[in-house]
C-alpha positions as CSV (number, residue, x, y, z in Angstrom):
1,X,-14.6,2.3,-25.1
2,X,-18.2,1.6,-24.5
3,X,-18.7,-1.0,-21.8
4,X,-21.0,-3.2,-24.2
5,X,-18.6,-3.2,-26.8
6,X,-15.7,-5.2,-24.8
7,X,-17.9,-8.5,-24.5
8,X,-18.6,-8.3,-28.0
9,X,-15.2,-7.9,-29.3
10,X,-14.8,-11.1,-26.8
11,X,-17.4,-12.9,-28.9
12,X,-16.5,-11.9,-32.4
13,X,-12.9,-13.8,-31.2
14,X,-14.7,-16.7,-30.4
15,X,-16.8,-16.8,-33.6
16,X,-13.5,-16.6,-35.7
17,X,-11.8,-19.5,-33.5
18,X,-15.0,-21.6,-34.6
19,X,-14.2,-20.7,-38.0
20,X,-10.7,-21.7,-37.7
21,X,-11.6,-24.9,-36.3
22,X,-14.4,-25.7,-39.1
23,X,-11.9,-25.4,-41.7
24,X,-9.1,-27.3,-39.8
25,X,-10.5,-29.9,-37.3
26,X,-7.4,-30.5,-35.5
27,X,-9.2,-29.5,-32.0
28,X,-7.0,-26.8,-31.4
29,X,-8.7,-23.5,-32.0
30,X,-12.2,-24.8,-30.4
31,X,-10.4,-24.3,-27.0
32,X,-9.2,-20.8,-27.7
33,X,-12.8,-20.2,-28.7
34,X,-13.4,-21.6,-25.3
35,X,-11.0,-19.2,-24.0
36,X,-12.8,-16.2,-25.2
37,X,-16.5,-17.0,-24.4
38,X,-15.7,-17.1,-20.5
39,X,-13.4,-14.2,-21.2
40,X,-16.8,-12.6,-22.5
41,X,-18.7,-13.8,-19.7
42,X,-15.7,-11.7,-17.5
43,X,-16.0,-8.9,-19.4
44,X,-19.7,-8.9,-18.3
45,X,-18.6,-8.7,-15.2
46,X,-15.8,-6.2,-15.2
47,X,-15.8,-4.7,-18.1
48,X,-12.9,-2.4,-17.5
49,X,-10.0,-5.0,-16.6
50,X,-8.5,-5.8,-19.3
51,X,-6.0,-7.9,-17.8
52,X,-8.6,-10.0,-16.1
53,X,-10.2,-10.7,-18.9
54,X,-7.1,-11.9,-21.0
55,X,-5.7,-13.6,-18.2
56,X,-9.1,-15.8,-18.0
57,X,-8.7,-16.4,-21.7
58,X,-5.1,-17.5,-22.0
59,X,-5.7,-19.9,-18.3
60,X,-8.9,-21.2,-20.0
61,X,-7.8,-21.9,-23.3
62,X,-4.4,-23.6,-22.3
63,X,-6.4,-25.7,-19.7
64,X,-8.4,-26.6,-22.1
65,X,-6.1,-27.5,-24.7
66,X,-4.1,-29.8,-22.6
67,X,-6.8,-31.9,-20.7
68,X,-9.3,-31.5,-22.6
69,X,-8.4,-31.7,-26.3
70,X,-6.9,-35.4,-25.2
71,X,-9.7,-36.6,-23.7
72,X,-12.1,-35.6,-27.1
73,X,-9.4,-36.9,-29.5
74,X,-9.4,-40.1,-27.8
75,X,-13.3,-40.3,-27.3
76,X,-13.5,-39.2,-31.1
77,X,-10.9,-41.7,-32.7
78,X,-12.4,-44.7,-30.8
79,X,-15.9,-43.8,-32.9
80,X,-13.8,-44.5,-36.1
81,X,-14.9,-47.5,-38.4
82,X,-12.4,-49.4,-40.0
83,X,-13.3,-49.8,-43.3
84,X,-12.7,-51.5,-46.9
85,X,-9.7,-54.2,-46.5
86,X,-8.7,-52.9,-43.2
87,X,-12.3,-54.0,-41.8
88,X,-11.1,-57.7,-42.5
89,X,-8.3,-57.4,-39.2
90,X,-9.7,-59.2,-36.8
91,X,-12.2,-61.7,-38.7
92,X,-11.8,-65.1,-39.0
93,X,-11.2,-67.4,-42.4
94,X,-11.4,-70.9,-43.7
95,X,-7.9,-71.7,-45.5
96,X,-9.0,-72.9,-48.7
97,X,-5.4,-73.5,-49.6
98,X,-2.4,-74.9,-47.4
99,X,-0.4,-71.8,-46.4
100,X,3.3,-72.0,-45.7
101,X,6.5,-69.9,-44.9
102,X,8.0,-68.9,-48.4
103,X,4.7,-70.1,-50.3
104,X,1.2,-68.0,-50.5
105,X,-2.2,-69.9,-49.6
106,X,-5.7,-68.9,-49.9
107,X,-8.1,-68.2,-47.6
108,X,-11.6,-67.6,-47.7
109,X,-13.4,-64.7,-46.1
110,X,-17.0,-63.2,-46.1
111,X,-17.7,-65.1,-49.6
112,X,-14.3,-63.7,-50.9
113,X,-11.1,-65.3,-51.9
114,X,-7.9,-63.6,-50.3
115,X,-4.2,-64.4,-51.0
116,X,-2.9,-64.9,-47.8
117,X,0.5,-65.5,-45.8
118,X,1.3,-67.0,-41.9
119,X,2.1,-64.5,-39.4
120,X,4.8,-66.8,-38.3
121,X,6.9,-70.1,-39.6
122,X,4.3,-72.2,-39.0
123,X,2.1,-73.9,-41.8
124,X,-1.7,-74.1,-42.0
125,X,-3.4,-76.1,-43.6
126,X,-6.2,-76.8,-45.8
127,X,-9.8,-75.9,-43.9
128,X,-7.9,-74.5,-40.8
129,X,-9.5,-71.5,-39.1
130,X,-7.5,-68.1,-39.2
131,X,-7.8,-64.5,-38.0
132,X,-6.6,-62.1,-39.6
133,X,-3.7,-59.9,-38.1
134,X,-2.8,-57.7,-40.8
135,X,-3.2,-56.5,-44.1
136,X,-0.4,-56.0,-46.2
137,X,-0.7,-54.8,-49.8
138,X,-3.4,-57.0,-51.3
139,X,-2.4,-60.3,-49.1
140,X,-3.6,-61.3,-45.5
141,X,-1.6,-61.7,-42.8
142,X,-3.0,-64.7,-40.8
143,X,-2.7,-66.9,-37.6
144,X,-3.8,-70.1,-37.4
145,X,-6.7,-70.3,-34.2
146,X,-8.8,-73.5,-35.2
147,X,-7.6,-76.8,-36.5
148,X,-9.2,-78.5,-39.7
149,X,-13.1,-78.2,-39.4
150,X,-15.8,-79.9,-41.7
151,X,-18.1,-76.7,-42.1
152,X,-16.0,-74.2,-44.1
153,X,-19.2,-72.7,-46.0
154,X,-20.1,-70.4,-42.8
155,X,-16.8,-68.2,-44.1
């Protein structure tokens, strides 16, 4: 074989691992693709051991898989944006009707009206700040974290 064609062969693996990986993204094959670009960079260099070259591959792309791959998950999940009803964990809400154990209330949220339900036994009442915890099915899930104000209309 021609001494050209082995870093080329290289290559053409990576291409295919991108391709894998653009119609997956589950960041696994981008670190084989890995793999084979310094494994083409080897062949380069030694273009006759084989074994060098796919030992370099198989050490690069496990390395990679294992440290790596968690790092980017973890970098690209914290990017995500809660959205539609789950954007609402976290915000706070005027109770616009009392909330108790074994009976629904109301609360009031950016400018909308949201059946909602106490986190715990406690009950909340009318014009009480809440945040909201969770989101189950269409009603709130909410902790009381302000006591009766006089401004409600800011919610």
């Amino acid at each position: 074989m021609e001494p050209w064609m082995v870093p080329l062969i290289w290559l053409f693996i990576a291409v295919l691992f991108i391709i894998i990986e653009s119609m997956t993204f589950v960041l696994v094959s981008t670190w084989f693709a890995l793999g084979a670009i310094v494994a083409m960079f080897v062949a380069f260099l030694f273009p006759e051991v084989y074994l060098l070259q796919a030992i370099t591959f198989i050490v690069v792309s496990v390395v990679s898989l294992i440290y790596i791959r968690n790092y980017a998950v973890v970098r690209l999940k914290s990017k995500t944006i809660k959205t539609n009803v789950n954007s609402l964990i976290g915000k706070k809400a005027v109770v616009t009707k009392q909330i108790e154990l074994y009976k629904y209330g109301e609360v009031k949220i950016d400018g909308n009206y949201w059946t909602a339900k106490p986190v715990n036994d406690e009950t909340i009442l009318e014009n009480d700040i809440v945040e909201v915890v969770e989101v189950t099915g269409v009603k709130l899930v909410v902790k009381k974290i302000l006591h009766n104000i006089n401004n409600k209309d800011n919610y």
